[in-house]
mmCIF file of the N, C-alpha and C atoms, coordinates in Angstrom:
data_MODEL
# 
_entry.id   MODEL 
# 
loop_
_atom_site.group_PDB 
_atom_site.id 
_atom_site.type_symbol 
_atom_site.label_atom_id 
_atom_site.label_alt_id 
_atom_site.label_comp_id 
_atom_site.label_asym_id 
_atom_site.label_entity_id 
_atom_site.label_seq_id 
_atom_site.pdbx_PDB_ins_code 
_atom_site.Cartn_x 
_atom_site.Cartn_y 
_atom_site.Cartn_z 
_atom_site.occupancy 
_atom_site.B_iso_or_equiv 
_atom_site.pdbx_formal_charge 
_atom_site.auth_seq_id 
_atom_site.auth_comp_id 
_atom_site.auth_asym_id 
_atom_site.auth_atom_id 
_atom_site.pdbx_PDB_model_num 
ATOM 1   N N  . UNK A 1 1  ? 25.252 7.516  -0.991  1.00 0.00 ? 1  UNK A N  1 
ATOM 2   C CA . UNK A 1 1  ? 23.971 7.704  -1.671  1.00 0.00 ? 1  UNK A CA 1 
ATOM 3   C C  . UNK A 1 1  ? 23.910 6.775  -2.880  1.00 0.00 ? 1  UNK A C  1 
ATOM 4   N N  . UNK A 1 2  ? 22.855 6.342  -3.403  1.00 0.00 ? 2  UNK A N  1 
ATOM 5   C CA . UNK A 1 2  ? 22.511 5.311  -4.272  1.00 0.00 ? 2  UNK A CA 1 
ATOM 6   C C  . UNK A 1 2  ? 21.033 5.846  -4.720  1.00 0.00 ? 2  UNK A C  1 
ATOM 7   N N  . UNK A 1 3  ? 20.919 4.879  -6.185  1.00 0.00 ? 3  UNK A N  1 
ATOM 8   C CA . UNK A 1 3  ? 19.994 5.699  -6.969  1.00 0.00 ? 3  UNK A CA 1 
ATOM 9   C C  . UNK A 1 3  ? 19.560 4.004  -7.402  1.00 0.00 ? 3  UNK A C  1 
ATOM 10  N N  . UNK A 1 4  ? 18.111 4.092  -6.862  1.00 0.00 ? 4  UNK A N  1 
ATOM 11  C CA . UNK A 1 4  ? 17.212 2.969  -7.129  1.00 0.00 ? 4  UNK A CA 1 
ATOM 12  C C  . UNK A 1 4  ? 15.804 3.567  -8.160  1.00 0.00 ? 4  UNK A C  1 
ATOM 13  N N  . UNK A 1 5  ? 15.678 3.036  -9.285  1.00 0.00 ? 5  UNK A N  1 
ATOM 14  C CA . UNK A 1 5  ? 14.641 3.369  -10.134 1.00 0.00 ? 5  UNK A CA 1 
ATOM 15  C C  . UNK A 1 5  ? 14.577 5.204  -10.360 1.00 0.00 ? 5  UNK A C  1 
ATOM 16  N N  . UNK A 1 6  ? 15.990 5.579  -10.467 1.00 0.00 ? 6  UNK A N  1 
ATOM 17  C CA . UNK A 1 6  ? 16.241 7.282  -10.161 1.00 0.00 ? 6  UNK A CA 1 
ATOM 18  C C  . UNK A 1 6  ? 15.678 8.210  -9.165  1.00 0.00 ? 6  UNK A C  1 
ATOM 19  N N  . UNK A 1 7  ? 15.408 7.305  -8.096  1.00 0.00 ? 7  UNK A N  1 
ATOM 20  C CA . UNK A 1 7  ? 15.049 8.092  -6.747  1.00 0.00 ? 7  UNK A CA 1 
ATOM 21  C C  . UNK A 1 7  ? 16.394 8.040  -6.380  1.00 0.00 ? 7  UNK A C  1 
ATOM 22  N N  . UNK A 1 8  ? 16.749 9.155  -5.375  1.00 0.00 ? 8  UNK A N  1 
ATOM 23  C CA . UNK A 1 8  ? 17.887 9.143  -4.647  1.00 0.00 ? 8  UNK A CA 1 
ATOM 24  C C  . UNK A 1 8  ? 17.394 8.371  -3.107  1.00 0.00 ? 8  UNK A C  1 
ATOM 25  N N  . UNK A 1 9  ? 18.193 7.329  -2.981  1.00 0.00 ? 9  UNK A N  1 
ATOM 26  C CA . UNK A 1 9  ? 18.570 6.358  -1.542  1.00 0.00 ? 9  UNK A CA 1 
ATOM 27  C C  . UNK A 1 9  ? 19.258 6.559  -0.928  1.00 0.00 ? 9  UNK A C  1 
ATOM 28  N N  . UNK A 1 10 ? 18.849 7.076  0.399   1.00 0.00 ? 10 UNK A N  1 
ATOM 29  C CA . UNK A 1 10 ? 20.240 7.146  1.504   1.00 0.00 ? 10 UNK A CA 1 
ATOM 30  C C  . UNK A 1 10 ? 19.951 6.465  2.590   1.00 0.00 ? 10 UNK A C  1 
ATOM 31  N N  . UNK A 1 11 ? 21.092 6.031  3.503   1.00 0.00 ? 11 UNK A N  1 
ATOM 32  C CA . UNK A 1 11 ? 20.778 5.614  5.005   1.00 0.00 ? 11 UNK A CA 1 
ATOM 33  C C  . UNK A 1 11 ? 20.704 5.873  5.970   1.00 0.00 ? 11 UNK A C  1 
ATOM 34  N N  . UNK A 1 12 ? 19.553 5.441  6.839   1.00 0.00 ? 12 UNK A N  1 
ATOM 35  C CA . UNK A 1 12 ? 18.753 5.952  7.830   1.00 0.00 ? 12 UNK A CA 1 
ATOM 36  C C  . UNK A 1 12 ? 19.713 5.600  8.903   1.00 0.00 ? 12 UNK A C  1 
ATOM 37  N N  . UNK A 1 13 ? 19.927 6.185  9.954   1.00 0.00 ? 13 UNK A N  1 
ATOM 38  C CA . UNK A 1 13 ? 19.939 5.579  11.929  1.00 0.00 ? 13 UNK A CA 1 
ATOM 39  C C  . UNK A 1 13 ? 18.989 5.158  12.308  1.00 0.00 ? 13 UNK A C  1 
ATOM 40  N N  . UNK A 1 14 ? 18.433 4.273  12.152  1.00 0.00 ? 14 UNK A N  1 
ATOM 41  C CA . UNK A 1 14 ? 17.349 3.885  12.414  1.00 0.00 ? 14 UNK A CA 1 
ATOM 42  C C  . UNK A 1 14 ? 17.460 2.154  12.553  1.00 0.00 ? 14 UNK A C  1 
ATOM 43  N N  . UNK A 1 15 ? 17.243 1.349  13.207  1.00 0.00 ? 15 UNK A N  1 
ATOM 44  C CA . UNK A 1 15 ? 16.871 -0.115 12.925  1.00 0.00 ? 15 UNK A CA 1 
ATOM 45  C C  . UNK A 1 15 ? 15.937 -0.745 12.324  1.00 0.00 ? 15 UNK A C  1 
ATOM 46  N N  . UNK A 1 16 ? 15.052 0.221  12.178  1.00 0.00 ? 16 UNK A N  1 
ATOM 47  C CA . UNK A 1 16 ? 13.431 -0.398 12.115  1.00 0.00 ? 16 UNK A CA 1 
ATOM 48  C C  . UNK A 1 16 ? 13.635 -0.245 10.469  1.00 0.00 ? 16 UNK A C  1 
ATOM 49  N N  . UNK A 1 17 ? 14.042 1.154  9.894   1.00 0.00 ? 17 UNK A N  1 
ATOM 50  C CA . UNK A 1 17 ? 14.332 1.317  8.964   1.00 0.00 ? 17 UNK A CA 1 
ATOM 51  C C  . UNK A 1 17 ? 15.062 1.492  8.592   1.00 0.00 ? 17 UNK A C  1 
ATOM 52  N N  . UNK A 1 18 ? 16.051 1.190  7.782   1.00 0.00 ? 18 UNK A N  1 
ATOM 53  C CA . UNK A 1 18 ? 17.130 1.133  7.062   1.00 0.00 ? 18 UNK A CA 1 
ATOM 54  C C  . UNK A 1 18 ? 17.717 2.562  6.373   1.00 0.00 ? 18 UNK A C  1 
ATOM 55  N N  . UNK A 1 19 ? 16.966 2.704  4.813   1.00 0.00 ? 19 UNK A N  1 
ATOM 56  C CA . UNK A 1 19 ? 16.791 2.940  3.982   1.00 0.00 ? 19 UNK A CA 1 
ATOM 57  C C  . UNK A 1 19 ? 15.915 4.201  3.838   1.00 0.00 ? 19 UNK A C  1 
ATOM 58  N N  . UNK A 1 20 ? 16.222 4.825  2.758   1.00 0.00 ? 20 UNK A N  1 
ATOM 59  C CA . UNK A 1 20 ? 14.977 5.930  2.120   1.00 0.00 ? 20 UNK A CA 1 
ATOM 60  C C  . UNK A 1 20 ? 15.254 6.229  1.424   1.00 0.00 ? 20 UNK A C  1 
ATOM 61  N N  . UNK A 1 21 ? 13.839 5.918  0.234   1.00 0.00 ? 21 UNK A N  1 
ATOM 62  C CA . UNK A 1 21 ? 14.182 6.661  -0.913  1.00 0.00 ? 21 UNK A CA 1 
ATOM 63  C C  . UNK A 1 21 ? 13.209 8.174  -1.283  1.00 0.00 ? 21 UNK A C  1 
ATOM 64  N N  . UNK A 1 22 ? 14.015 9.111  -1.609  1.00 0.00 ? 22 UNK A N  1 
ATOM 65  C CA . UNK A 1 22 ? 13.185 10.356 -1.546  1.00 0.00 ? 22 UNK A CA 1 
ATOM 66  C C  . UNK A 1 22 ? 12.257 10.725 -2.831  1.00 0.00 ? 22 UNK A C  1 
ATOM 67  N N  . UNK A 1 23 ? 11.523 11.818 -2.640  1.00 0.00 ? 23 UNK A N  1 
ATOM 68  C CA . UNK A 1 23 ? 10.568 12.888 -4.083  1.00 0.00 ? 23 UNK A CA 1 
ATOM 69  C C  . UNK A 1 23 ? 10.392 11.318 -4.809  1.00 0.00 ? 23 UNK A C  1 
ATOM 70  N N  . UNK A 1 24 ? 9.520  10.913 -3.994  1.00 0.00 ? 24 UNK A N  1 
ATOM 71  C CA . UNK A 1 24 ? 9.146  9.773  -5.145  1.00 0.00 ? 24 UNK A CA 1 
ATOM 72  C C  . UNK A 1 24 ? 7.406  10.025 -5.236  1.00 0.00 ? 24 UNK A C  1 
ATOM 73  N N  . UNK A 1 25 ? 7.001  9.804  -6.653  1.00 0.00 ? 25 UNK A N  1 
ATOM 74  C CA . UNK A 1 25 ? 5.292  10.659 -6.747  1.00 0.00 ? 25 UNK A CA 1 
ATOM 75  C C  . UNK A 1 25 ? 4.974  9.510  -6.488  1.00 0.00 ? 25 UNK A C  1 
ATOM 76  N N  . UNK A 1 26 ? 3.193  9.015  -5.705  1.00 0.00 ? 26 UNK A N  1 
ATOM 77  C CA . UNK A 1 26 ? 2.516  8.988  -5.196  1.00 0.00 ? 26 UNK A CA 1 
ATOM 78  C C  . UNK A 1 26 ? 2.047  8.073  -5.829  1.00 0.00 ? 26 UNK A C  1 
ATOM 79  N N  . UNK A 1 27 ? 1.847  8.246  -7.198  1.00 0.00 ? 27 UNK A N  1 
ATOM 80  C CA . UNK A 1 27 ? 1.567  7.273  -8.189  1.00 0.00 ? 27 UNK A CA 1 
ATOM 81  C C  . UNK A 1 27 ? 2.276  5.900  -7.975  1.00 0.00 ? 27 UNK A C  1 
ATOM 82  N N  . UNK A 1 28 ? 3.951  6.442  -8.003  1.00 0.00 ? 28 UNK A N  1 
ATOM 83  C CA . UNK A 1 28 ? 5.016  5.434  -8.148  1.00 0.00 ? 28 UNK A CA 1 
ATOM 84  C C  . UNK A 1 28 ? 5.480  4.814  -7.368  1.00 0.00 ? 28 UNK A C  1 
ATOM 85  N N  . UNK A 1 29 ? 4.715  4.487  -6.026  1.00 0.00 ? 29 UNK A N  1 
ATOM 86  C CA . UNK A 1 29 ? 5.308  4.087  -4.828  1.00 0.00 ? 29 UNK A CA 1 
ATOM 87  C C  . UNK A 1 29 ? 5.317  2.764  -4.882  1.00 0.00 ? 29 UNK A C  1 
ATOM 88  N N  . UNK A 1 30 ? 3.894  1.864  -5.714  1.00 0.00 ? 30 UNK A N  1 
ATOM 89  C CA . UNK A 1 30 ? 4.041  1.056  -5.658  1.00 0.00 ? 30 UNK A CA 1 
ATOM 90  C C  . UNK A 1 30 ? 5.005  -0.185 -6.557  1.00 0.00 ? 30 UNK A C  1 
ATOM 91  N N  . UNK A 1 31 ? 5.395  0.933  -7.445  1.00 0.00 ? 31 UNK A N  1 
ATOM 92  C CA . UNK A 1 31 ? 6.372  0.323  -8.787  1.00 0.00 ? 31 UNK A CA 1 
ATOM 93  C C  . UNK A 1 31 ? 7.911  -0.258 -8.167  1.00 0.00 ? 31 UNK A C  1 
ATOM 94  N N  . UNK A 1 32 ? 8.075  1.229  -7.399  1.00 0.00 ? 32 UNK A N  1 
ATOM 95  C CA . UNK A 1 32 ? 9.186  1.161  -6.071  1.00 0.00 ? 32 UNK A CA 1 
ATOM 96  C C  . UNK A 1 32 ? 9.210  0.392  -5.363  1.00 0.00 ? 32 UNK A C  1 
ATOM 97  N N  . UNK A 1 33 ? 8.452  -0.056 -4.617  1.00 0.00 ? 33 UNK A N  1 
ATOM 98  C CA . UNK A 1 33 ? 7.916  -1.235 -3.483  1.00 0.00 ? 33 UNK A CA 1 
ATOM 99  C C  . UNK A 1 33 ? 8.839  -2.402 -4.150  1.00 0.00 ? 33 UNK A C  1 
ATOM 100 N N  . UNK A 1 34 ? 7.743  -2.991 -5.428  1.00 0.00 ? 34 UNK A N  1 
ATOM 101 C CA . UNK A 1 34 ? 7.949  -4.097 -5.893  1.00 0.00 ? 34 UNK A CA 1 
ATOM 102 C C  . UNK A 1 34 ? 8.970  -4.261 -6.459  1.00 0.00 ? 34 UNK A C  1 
ATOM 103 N N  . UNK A 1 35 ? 10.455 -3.456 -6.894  1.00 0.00 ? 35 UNK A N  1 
ATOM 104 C CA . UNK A 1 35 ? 11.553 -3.050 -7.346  1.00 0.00 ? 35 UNK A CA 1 
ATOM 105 C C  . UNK A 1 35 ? 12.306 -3.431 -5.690  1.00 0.00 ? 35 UNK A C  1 
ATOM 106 N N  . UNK A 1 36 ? 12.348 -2.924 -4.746  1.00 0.00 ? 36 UNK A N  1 
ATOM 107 C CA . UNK A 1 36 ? 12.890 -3.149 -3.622  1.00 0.00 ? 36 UNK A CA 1 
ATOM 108 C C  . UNK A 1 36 ? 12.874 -4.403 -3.071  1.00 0.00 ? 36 UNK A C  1 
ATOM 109 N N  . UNK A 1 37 ? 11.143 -5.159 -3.331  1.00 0.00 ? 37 UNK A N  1 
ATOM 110 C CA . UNK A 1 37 ? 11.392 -6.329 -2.812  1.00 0.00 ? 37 UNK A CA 1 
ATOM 111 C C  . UNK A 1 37 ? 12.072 -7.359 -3.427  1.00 0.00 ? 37 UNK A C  1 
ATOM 112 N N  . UNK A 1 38 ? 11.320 -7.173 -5.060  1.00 0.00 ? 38 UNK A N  1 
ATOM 113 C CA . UNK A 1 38 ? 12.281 -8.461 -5.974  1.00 0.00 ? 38 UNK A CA 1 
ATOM 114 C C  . UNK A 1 38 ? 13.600 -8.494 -5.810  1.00 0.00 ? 38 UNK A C  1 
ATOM 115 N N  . UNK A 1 39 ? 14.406 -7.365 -6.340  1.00 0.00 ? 39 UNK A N  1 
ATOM 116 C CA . UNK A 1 39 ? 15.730 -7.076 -6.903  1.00 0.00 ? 39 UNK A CA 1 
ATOM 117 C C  . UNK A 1 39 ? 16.518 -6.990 -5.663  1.00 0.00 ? 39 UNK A C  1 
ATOM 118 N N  . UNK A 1 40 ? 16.000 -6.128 -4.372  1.00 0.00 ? 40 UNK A N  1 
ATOM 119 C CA . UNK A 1 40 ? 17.394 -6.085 -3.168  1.00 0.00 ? 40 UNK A CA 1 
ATOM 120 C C  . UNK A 1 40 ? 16.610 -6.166 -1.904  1.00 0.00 ? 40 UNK A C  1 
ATOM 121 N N  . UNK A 1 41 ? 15.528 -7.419 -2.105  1.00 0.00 ? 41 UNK A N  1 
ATOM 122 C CA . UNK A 1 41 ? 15.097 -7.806 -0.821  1.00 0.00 ? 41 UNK A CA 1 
ATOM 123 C C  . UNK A 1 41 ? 14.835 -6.895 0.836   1.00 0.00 ? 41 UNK A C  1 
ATOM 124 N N  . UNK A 1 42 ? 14.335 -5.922 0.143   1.00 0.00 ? 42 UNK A N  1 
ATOM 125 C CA . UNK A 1 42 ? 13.790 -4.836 1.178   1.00 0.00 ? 42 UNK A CA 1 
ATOM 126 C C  . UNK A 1 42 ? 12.529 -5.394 1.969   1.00 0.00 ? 42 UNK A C  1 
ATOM 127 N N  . UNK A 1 43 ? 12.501 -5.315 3.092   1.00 0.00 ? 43 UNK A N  1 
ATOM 128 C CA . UNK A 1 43 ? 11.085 -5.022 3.958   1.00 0.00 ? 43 UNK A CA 1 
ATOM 129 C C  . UNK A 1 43 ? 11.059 -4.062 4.629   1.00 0.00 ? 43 UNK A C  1 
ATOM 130 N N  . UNK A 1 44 ? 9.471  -4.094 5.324   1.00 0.00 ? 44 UNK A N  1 
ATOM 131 C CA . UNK A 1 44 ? 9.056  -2.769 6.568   1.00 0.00 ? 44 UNK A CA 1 
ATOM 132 C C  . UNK A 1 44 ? 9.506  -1.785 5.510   1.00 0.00 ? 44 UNK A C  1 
ATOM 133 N N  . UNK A 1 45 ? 8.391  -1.270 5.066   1.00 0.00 ? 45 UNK A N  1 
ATOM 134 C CA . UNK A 1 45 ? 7.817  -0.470 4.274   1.00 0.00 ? 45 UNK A CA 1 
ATOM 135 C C  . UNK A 1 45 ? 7.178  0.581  4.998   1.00 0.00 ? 45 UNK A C  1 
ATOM 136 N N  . UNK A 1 46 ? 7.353  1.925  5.104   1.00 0.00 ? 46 UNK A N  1 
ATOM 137 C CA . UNK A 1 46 ? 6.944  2.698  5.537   1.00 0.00 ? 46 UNK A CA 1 
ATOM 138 C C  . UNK A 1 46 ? 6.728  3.976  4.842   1.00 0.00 ? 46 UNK A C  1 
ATOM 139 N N  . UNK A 1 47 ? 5.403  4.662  4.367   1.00 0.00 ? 47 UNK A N  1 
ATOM 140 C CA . UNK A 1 47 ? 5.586  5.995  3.289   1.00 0.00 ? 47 UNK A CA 1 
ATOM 141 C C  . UNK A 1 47 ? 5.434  7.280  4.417   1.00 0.00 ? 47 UNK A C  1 
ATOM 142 N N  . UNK A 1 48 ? 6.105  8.123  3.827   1.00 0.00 ? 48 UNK A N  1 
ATOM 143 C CA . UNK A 1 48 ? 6.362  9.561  5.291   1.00 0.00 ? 48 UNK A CA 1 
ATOM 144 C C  . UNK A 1 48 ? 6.103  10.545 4.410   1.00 0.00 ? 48 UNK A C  1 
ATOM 145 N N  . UNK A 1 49 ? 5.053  11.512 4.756   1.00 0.00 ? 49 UNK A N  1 
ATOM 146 C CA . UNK A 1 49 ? 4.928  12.734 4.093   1.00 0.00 ? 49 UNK A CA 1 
ATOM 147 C C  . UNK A 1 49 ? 5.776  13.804 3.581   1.00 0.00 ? 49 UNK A C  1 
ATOM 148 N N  . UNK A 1 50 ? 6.496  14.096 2.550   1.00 0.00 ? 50 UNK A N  1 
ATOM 149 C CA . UNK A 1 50 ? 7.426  15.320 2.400   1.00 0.00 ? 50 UNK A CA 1 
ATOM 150 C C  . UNK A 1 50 ? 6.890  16.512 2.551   1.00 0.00 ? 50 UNK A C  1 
ATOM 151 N N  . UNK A 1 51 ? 5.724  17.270 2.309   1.00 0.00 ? 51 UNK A N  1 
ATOM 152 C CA . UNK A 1 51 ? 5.520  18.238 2.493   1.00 0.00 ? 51 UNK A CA 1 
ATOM 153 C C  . UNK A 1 51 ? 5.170  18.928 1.235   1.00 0.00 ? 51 UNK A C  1 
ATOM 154 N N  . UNK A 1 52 ? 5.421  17.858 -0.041  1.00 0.00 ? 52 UNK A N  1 
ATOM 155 C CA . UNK A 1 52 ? 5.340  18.760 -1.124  1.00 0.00 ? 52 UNK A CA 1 
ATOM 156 C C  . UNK A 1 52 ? 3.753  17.694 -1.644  1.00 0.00 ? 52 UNK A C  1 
ATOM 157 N N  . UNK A 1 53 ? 3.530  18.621 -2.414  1.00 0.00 ? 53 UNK A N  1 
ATOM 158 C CA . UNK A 1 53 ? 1.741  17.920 -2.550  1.00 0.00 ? 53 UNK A CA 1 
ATOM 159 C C  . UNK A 1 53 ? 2.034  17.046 -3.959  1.00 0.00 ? 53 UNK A C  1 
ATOM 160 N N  . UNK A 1 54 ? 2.178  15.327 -3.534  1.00 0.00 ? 54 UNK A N  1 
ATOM 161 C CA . UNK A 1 54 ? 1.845  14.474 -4.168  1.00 0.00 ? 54 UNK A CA 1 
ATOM 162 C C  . UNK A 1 54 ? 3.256  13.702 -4.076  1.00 0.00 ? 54 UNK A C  1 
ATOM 163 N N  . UNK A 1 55 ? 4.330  14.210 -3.770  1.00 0.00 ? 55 UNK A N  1 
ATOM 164 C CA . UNK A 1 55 ? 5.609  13.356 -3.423  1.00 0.00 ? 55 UNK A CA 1 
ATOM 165 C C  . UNK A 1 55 ? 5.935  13.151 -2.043  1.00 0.00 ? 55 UNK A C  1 
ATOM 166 N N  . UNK A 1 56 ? 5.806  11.603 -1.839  1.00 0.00 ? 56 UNK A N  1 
ATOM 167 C CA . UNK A 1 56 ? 6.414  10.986 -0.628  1.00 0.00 ? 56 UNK A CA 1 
ATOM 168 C C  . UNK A 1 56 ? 7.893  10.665 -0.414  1.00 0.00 ? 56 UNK A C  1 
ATOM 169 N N  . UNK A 1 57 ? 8.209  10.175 1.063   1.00 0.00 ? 57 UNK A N  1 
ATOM 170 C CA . UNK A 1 57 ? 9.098  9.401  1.185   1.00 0.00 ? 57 UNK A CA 1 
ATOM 171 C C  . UNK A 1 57 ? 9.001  8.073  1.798   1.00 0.00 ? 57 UNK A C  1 
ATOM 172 N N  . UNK A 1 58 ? 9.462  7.224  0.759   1.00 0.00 ? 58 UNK A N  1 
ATOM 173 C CA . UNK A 1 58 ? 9.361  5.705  1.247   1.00 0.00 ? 58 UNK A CA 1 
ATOM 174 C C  . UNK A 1 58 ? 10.789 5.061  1.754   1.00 0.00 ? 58 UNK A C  1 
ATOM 175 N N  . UNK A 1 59 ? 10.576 4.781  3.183   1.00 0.00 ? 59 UNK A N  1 
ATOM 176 C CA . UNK A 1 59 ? 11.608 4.310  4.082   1.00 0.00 ? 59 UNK A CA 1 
ATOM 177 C C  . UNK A 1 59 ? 11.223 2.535  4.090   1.00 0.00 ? 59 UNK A C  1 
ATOM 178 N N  . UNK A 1 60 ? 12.447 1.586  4.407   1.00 0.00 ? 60 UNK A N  1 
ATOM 179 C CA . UNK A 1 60 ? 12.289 0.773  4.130   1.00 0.00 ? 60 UNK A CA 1 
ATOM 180 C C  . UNK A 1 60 ? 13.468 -0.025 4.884   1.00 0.00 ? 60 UNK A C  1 
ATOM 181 N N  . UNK A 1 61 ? 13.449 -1.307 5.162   1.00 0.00 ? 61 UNK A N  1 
ATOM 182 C CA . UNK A 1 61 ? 14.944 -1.960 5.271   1.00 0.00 ? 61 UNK A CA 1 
ATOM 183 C C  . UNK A 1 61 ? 15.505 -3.048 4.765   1.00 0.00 ? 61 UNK A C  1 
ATOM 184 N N  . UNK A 1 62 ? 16.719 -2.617 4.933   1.00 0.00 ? 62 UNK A N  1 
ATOM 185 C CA . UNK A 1 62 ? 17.754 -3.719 3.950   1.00 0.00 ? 62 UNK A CA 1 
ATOM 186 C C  . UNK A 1 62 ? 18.396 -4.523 4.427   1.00 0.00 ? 62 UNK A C  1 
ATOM 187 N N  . UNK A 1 63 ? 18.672 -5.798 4.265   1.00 0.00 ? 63 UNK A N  1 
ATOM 188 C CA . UNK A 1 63 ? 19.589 -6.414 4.962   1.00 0.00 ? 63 UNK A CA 1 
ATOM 189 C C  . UNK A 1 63 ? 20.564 -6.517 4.590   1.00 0.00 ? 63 UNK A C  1 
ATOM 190 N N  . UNK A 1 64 ? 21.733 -6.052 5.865   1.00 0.00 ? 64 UNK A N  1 
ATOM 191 C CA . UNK A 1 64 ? 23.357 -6.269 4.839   1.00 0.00 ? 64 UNK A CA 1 
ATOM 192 C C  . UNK A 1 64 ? 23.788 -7.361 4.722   1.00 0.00 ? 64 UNK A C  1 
ATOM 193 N N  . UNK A 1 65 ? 24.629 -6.997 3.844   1.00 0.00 ? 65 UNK A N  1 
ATOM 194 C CA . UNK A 1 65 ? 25.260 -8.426 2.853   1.00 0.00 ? 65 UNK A CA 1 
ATOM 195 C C  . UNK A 1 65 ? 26.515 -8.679 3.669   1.00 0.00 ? 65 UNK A C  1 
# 
């Protein structure tokens, strides 16, 4: 687990997506985005409903180093 902009990040089974970062508000997704792409070159961006009213989850992928 890893902590990007104090969201908690973990890794997916997934190919398409990598990555996810969780309880991130709605507001802040896009602050996140642009934090993922500059700093650790994330794409395929995907936001997934949590269930709680106004926090998403944004899945994403990484390429390993």
């Amino acid at each position: 687990m890893h902590q990007i902009l104090d969201y908690r990040v973990e890794t997916l089974f997934d190919p398409v997506q990598t990555h996810a970062a969780y309880r991130v508000p709605k507001l802040n997704v896009d602050a996140l985005k642009a934090e993922l792409k500059t700093k650790h070159g994330a794409t395929r961006f995907r936001i997934v409903k949590s269930g709680i009213e106004g926090v998403v989850i944004v899945c994403f992928k990484l390429k390993v180093k």
